[in-house]
Steps between C-alpha positions, in 0.01 A plus 500: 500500500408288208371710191254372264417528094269411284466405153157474328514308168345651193675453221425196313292549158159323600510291209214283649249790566244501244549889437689761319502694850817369744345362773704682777281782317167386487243634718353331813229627666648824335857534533800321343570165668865595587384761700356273747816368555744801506231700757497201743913486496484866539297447803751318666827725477758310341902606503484505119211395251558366174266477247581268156347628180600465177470768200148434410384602888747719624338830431170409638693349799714834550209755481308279766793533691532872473109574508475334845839592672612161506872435615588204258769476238470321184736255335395336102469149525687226300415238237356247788393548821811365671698775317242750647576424844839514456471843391360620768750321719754657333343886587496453854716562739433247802726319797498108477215501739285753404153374339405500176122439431379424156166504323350458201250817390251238378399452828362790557271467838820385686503656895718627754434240684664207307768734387591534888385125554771409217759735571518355881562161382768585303671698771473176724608251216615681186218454252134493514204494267169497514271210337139325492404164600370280245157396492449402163638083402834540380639278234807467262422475103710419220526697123220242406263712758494145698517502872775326602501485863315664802667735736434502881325895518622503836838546419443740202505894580400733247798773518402861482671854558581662689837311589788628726840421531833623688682717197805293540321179420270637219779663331733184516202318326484723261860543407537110514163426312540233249163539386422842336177391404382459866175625564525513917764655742439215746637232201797694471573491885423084523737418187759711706428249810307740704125416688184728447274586794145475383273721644109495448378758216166593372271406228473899398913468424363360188708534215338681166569320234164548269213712450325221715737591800410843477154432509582251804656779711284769428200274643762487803520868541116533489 
């Protein structure tokens, strides 16, 4: 039988959060936001669970770990994000068609559900992710803050996490990625000539990016 891993995504420096605090460590509704995250994975009994830190998280991450008898192992993340995922490619130890599923801990109110929802689509066609519909007009602008052209919404999906992918395919991207700047898994498996599966998320996956997005999911959790 297939096995399965995780990897939860925490170790980028929150240079846009308008705090001294990490955001991965700020409190919502009274607990650090990564813990949302690493409970809910937990929860659902992965093979092996990797979480991503880097050096200014890690011991808050690893007592967490300890203090609630959580079975994950932590790898330090690299300079970008794509680096980071390689990492914890690199630390497991997975058959070509064994899942991986990867999240970021910034979306912390992720479920079981789409994890499961995710990881099914990728066993039937190799990689999955989540994402919104647009509702909002979408339009192309230029550096002059001009719009430049209109963009049919229909065929726009906002791409979330979690995503899931057979580990043969998502570690080919990776090893083959021409872009180390690349801010998405799913990018990295296109360029590579591979299709995503979308499957329908949830506006609570919502990514925290500013104090304003805290704010925006702890009215959710209320």
């Amino acid at each position: 039988m297939e096995k399965l891993a995780g990897i939860i995504l925490m170790a980028g420096l929150s240079t846009r959060f308008e705090s001294p605090t990490n955001k991965q460590l700020c409190l919502l509704n009274g607990k650090p936001v990564f813990s949302y995250s690493l409970e809910t994975f937990n929860k659902r009994n992965f093979d092996e669970l990797i979480v991503v830190v880097n050096l200014n998280n890690r011991n808050d991450v690893e007592k967490y770990i300890k203090d609630n008898h959580i079975k994950a192992k932590l790898v330090l993340g690299g300079e970008t994000r794509q680096q980071s995922v390689q990492n914890a490619l690199l630390s497991l130890s997975l058959e070509s068609d064994d899942i991986v599923v990867i999240h970021d801990a910034a979306r912390p109110l992720v479920d079981v559900f789409i994890i499961n929802q995710v990881i099914k689509a990728a066993q039937e066609t190799g990689a999955a992710t989540s994402y919104l519909e647009a509702v909002n007009t979408i339009a192309i602008r230029n550096e002059q803050e001009e719009i430049v052209k209109f963009v049919d919404r229909k065929t726009v999906a906002q791409i979330q996490t979690p995503q899931a992918f057979k580990f043969s395919l998502i570690k080919e991207a990776h090893q083959n990625a021409s872009n180390k700047d690349a801010t998405d898994d799913c990018s990295l498996v296109i360029s590579g000539g591979n299709k995503v599966k979308l499957v329908k998320g949830d506006k609570k996956y919502h990514k925290v990016t500013t104090i304003s997005d805290l704010k925006y999911l702890e009215g959710l959790l209320k």
